[in-house]
C-alpha positions as CSV (number, residue, x, y, z in Angstrom):
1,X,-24.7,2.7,21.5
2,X,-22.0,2.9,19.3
3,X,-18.3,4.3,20.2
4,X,-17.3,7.2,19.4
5,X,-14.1,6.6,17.3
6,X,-12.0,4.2,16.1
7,X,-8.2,3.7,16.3
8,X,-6.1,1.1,13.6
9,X,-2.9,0.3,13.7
10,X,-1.7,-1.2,10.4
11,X,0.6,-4.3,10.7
12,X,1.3,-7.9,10.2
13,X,0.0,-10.5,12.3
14,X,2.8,-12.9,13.6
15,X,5.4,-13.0,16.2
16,X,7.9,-12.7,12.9
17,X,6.7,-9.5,12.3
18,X,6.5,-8.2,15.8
19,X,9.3,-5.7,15.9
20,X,9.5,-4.9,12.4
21,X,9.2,-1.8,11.5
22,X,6.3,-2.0,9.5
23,X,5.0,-3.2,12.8
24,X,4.8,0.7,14.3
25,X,1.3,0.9,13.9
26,X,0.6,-2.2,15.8
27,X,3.1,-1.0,18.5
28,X,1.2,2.1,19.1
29,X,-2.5,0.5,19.8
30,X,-0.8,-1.9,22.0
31,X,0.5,0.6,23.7
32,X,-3.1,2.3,24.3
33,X,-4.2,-0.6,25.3
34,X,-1.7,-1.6,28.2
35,X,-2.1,1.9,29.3
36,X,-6.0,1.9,29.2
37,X,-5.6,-1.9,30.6
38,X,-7.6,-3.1,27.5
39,X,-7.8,-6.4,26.3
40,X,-7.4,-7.6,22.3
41,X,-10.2,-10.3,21.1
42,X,-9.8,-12.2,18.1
43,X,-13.1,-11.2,15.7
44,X,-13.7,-13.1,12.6
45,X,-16.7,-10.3,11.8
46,X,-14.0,-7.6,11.8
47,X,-10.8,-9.7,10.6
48,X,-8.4,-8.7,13.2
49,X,-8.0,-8.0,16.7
50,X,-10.4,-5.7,18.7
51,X,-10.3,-4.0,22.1
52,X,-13.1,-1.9,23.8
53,X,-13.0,0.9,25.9
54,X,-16.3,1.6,27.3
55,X,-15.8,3.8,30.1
56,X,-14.6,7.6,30.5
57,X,-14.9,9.6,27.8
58,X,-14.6,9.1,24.7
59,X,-15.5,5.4,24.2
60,X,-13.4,4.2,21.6
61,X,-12.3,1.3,19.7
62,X,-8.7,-0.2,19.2
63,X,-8.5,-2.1,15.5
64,X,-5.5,-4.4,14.4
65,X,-6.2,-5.9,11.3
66,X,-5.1,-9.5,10.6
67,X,-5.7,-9.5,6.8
68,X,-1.6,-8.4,6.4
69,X,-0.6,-4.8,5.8
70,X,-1.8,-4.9,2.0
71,X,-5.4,-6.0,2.6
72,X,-5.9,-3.5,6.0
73,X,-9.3,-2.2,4.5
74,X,-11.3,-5.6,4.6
75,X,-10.5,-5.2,8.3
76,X,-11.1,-1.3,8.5
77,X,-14.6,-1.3,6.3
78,X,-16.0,-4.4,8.2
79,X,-15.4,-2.3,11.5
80,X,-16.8,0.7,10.6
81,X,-20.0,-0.8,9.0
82,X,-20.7,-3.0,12.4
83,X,-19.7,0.2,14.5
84,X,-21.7,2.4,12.5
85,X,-18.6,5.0,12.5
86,X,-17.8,7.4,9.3
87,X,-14.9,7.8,8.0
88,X,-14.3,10.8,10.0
89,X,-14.0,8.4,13.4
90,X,-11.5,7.0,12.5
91,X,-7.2,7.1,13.0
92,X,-5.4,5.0,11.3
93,X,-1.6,4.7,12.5
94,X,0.8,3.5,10.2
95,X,4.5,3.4,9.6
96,X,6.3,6.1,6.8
97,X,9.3,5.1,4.7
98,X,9.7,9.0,3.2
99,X,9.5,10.6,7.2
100,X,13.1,10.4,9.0
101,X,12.9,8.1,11.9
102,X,11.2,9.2,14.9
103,X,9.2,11.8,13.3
104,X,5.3,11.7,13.9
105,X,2.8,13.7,11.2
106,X,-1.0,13.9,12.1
107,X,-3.0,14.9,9.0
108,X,-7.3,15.0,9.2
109,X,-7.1,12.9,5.6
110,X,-5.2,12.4,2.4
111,X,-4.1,10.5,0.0
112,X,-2.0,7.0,0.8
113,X,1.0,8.7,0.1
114,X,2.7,5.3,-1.4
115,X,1.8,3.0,1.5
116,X,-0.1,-0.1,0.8
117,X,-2.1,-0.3,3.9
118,X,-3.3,2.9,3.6
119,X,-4.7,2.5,-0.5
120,X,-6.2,-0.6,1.1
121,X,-8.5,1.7,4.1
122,X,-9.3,4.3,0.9
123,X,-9.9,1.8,-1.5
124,X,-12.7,-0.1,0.6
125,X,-14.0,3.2,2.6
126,X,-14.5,4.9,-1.0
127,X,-12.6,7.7,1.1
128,X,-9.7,9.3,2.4
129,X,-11.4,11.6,5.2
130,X,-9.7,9.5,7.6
131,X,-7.2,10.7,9.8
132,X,-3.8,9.2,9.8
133,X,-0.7,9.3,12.4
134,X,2.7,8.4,9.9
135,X,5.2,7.0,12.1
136,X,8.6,8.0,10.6
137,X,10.9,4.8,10.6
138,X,13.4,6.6,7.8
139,X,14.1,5.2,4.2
140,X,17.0,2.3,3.6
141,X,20.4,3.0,2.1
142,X,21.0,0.1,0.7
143,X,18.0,-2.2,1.1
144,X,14.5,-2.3,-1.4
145,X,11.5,-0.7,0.5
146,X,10.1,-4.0,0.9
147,X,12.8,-5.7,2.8
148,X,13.5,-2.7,4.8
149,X,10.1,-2.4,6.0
150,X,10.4,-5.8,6.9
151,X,13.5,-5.8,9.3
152,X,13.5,-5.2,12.8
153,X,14.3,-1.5,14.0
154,X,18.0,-1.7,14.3
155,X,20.2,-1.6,17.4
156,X,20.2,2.0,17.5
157,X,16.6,3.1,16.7
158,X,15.5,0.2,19.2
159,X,17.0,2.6,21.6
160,X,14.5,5.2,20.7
161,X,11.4,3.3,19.6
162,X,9.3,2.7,23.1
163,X,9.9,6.5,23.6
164,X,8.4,7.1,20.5
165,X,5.5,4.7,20.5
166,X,4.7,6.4,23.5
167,X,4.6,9.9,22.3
168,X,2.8,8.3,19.0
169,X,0.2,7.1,21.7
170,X,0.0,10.3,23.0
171,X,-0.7,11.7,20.0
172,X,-4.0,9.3,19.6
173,X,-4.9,10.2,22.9
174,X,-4.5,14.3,21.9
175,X,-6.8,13.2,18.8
176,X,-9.4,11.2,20.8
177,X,-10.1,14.1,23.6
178,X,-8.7,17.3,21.6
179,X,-9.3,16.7,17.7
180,X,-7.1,16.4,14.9
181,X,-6.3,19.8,14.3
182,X,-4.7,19.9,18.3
183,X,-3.2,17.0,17.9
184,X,-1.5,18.6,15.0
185,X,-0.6,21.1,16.7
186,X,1.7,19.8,19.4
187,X,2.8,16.6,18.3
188,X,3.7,17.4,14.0
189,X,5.5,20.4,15.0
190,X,7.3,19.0,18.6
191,X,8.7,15.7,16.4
192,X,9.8,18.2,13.5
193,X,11.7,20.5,15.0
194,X,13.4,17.6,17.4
């Protein structure tokens, strides 16, 4: 029996890149998994990292891709074929240069809205009906995209960031028992209005 949805957080493998903030994603299914005390195993089939929860309700799947941030949709497409999900299972969480830090947005589908990862997941699902949490990390003053994706949160967001990996966790937990559309409901308005 397959599960019933699917969870990816988008990221690059490495301890390098483990507090970057183009990280968040990854950040957020480790989160679910310490708190569902879920275990990550190394899948060549899927390309990434995969964690099972079988019991309660929903089942669901935790996804980290190890193809790098560009090439997340090997990963995502190999999942969803061996899980037998549609695109409609799954939430990909990812990390957004044009949402001010902190600031969580929930949207049912979309386009890729300039991030790489995401173009990856709708180039090789031939979809975007995918739901996607966008982790705000802010955009750089005086740094390229690129490199500023790539740094580590600085001292002061650090402060904030387990607090909001939480609440971004709490948000895929509003979406696995509650839907999209409540999801969007308390956590896109709650993180907008501060």
């Amino acid at each position: 029996m397959s599960e019933p949805r699917i969870i990816v957080g988008i990221g690059n493998p490495g301890p390098e890149y483990a507090t970057t903030r183009h990280n968040a994603g990854f950040m957020v299914v480790d989160e679910l998994a310490k708190r569902h005390k879920l275990k990550f195993a190394r899948s060549s089939r899927l390309r990434g990292w995969a964690a099972r929860a079988a019991s309660g309700t929903p089942g669901f799947v935790l996804l980290k891709p190890a193809t790098f941030v560009n090439n997340s949709g090997e990963s995502v497409a190999a999942a969803v074929t061996e899980k037998g999900f549609c695109p409609q299972d799954v939430l990909v969480v990812c990390d957004d240069l044009n949402l001010p830090f902190g600031q969580l947005r929930i949207r049912p589908q979309g386009s890729a809205g300039g991030h790489n990862g995401l173009k990856s997941i709708i180039e090789h699902l031939k979809s975007e009906g995918f739901a996607r949490l966008r982790f705000g990390i802010g955009s750089p003053a005086d740094k390229q995209g690129r490199d500023y994706v790539l740094a580590e949160f600085d001292s002061r967001e650090l402060k904030e960031v387990k607090d909001l990996v939480g609440l971004a966790a709490d948000c895929c937990e509003t979406w696995l028992t509650g839907g999209v559309k409540k999801a969007m409901d308390q956590f896109n308005k709650r993180t907008e209005d501060g």
